[in-house]
C-alpha positions as CSV (number, residue, x, y, z in Angstrom):
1,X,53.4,110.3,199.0
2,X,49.8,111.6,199.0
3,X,48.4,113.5,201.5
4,X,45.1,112.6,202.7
5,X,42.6,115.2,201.7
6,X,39.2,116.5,203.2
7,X,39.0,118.4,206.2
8,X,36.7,116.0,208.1
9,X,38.8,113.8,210.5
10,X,37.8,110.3,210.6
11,X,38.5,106.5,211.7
12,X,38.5,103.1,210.1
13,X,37.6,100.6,212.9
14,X,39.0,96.4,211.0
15,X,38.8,93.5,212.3
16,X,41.6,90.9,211.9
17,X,41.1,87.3,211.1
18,X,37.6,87.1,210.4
19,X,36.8,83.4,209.8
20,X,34.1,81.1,211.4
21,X,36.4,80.2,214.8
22,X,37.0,84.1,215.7
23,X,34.0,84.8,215.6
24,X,32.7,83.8,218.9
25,X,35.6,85.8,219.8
26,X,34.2,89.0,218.0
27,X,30.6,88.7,218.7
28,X,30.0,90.8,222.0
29,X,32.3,93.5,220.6
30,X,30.2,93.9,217.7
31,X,27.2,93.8,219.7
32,X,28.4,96.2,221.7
33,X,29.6,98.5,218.6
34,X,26.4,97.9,216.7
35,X,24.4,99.2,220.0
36,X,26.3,102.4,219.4
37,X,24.9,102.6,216.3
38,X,26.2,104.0,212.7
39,X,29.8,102.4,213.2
40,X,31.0,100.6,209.8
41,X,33.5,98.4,210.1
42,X,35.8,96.8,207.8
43,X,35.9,92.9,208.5
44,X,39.1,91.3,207.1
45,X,38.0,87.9,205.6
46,X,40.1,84.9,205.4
47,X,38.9,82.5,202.7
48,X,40.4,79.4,204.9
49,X,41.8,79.9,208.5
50,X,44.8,77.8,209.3
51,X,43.6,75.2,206.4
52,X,41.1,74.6,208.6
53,X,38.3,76.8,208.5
54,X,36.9,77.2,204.6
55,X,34.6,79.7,204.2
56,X,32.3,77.8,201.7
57,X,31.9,74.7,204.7
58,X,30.3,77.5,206.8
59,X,26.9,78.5,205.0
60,X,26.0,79.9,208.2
61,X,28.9,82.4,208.7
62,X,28.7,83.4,205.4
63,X,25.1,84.1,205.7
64,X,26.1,86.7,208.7
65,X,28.9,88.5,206.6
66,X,26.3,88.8,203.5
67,X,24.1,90.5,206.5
68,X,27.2,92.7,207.6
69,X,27.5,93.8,204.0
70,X,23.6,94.8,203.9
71,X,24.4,96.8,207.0
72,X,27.4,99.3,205.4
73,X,29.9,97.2,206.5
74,X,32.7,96.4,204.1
75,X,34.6,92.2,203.7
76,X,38.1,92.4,202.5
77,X,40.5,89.3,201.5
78,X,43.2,89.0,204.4
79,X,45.5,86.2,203.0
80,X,43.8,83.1,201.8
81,X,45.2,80.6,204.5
82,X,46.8,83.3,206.8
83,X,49.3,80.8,207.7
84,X,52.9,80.7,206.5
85,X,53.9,77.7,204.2
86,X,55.5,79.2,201.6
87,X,59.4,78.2,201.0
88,X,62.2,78.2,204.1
89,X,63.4,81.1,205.3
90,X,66.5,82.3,203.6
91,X,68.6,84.4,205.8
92,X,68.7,85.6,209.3
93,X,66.3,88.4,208.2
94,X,63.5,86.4,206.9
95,X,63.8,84.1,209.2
96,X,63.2,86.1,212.4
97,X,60.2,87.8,210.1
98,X,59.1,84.4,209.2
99,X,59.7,82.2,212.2
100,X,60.3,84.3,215.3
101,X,58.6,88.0,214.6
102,X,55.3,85.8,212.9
103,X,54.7,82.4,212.0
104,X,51.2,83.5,209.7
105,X,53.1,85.9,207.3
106,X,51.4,84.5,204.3
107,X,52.3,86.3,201.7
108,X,56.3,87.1,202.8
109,X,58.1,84.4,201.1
110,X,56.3,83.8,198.2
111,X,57.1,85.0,194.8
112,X,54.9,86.6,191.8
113,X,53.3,83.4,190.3
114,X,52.5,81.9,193.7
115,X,50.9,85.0,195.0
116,X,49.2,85.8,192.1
117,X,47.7,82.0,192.1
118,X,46.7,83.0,196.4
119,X,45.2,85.8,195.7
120,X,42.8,84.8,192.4
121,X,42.1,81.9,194.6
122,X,40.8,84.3,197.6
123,X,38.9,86.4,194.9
124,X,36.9,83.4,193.5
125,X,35.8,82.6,197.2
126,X,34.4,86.2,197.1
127,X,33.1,85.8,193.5
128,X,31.2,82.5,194.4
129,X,29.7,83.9,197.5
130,X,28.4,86.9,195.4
131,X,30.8,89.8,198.1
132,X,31.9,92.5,196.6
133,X,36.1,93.4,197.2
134,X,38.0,96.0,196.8
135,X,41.1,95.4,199.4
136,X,43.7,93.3,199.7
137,X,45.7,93.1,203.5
138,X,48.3,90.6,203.7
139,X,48.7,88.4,207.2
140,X,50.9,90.6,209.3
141,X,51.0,93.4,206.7
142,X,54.2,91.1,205.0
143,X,53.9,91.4,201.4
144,X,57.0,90.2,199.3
145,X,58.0,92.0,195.9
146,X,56.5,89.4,194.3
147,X,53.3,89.8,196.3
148,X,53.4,93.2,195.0
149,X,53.9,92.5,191.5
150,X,50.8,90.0,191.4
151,X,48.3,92.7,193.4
152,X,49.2,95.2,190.0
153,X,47.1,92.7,187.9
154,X,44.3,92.4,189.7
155,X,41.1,94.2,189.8
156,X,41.6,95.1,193.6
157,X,41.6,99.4,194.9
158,X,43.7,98.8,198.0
159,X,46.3,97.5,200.0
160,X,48.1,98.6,203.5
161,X,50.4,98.3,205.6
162,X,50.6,99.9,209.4
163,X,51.0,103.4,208.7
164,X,49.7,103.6,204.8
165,X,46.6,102.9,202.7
166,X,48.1,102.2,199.0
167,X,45.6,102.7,195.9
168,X,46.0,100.0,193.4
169,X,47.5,99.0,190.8
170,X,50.1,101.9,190.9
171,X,50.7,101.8,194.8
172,X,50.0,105.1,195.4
173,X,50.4,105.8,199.6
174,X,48.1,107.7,201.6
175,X,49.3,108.3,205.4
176,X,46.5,106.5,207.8
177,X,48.3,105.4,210.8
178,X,47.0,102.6,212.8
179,X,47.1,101.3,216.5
180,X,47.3,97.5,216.9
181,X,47.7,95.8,220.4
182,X,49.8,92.5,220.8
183,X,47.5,91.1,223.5
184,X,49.1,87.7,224.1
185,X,50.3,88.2,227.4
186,X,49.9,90.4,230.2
187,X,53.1,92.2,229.8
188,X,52.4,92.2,226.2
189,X,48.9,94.0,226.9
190,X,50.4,96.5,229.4
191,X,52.8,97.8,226.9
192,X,50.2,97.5,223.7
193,X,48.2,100.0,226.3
194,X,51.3,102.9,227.1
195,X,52.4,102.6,223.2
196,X,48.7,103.1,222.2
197,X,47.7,105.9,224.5
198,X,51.5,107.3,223.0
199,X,50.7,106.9,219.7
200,X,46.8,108.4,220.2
201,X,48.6,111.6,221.6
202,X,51.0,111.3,218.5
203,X,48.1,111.1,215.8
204,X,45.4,113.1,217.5
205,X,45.8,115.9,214.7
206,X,45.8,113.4,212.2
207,X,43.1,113.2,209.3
208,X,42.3,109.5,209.9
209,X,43.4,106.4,212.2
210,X,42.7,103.0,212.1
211,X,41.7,100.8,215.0
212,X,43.4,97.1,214.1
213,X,41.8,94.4,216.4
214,X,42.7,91.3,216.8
215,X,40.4,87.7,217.9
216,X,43.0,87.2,220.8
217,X,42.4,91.4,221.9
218,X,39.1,90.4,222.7
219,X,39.6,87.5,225.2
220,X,40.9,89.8,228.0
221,X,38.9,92.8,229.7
222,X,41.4,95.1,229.1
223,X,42.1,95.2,225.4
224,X,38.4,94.9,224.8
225,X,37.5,97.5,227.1
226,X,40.5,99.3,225.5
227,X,39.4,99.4,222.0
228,X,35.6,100.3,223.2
229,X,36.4,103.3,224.9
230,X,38.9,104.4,222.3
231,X,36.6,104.1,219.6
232,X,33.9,106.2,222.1
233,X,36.6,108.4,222.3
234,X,37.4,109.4,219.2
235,X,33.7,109.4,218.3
236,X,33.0,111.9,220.6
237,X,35.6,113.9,219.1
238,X,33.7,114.4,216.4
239,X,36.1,111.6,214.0
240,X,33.1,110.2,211.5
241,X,33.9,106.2,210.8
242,X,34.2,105.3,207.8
243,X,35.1,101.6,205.8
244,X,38.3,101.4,204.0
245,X,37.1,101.8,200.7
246,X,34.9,104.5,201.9
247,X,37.9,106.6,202.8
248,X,40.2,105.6,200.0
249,X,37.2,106.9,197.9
250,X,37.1,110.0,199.3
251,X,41.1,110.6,198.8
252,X,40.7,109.9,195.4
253,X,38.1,113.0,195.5
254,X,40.6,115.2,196.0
């Protein structure tokens, strides 16, 4: 495993499920992270939300995204329908991964052609809207073998899962640990709050972290105000942000 390199510490703030109907959900934050000023973000794209929300029926949302890329921000395919309707579970296992743990775990089941198929399908969106792309994440961070097999033909850098950025096509992992909330609930956001203050304490010596939000963490005043002040936080410990492929980049530099 590769160790990340450069002494400057840094973070990667994504957003999750970036499609036309989240982003109402994700506008105040963004205004309120664009006031701070200098903060790139990686916005996780996904061509066609729940088969319901394609990309290319929403000139005007695409219009903001080409804007976010003039900015410094960075659009990365997340899934193409980030919803799960790939073959029946086989097994316990799968099954509580597919139907119990997730139920938008896109790319879990599916095997090399029909990822492969997915994923060209998600990079022709980008093609056609003229957005540069250099990551793949899958829905849930569930990639199946075949998944994996399909992302090593295609012109994509990156990949991740929690805890790792891989380089593509030879999977190469770099350690870049992440904090994600599951803010569904209260009891769920109570205990997304202890594990992330644990985990902050865990990984404040680390080289980089990633700040994974959600549309649902920013319905409720305390995951937003959460991820605000923890960003703040970490900016005022000198941490510079930085876009995926910004940091990946850098890696590779060393």
């Amino acid at each position: 495993m590769a160790e990340a390199g450069g002494a400057a510490r840094s973070l990667m703030l994504v957003l999750h499920d970036v499609a036309p109907e989240t982003w109402p959900d994700y506008q105040p934050f963004v205004q309120a992270i664009d006031a701070l000023g200098g903060v790139p973000m990686t916005w996780l794209v996904v061509p066609d939300f729940h088969h319901r929300n394609a990309l290319t029926r929403s000139p005007t949302f695409c219009r903001l995204l080409e804007r976010r890329l003039a900015m410094g921000d960075e659009l990365a395919l997340h899934g193409y329908y980030h919803a799960d309707d790939g073959p029946a579970p086989r097994g316990p296992r799968e099954y509580f991964m597919r139907r119990i743990y997730t139920h938008e775990g896109e790319f879990h089941g599916l095997g090399q052609a029909a990822a492969l198929q997915r994923l060209q399908a998600g990079l022709a969106m980008f093609e056609q809207q003229g957005w540069p792309v250099a990551g793949f994440v899958a829905p849930a961070w569930l990639m199946s073998e075949g998944t994996r097999q399909a992302l090593r033909q295609l012109p994509l850098r990156y990949t991740s899962t929690p805890q790792h950025l891989y380089r593509l096509p030879d999977f190469a992992a770099f350690q870049a640990p992440g904090l994600v909330w599951s803010a569904g609930s209260a009891w769920r956001r109570g205990l997304s709050h202890m594990v992330s203050n644990w985990q902050c304490q865990r990984w404040r010596d680390a080289n980089t972290l990633r700040l994974g939000l959600h549309p649902v963490d920013m319905r409720h005043a305390s995951s937003r105000t959460y991820w605000l002040e923890t960003l703040q936080g970490l900016l005022a410990q000198g941490r510079e942000p930085l876009t995926k492929s910004a940091w990946l980049a850098r890696q590779a530099a060393h």
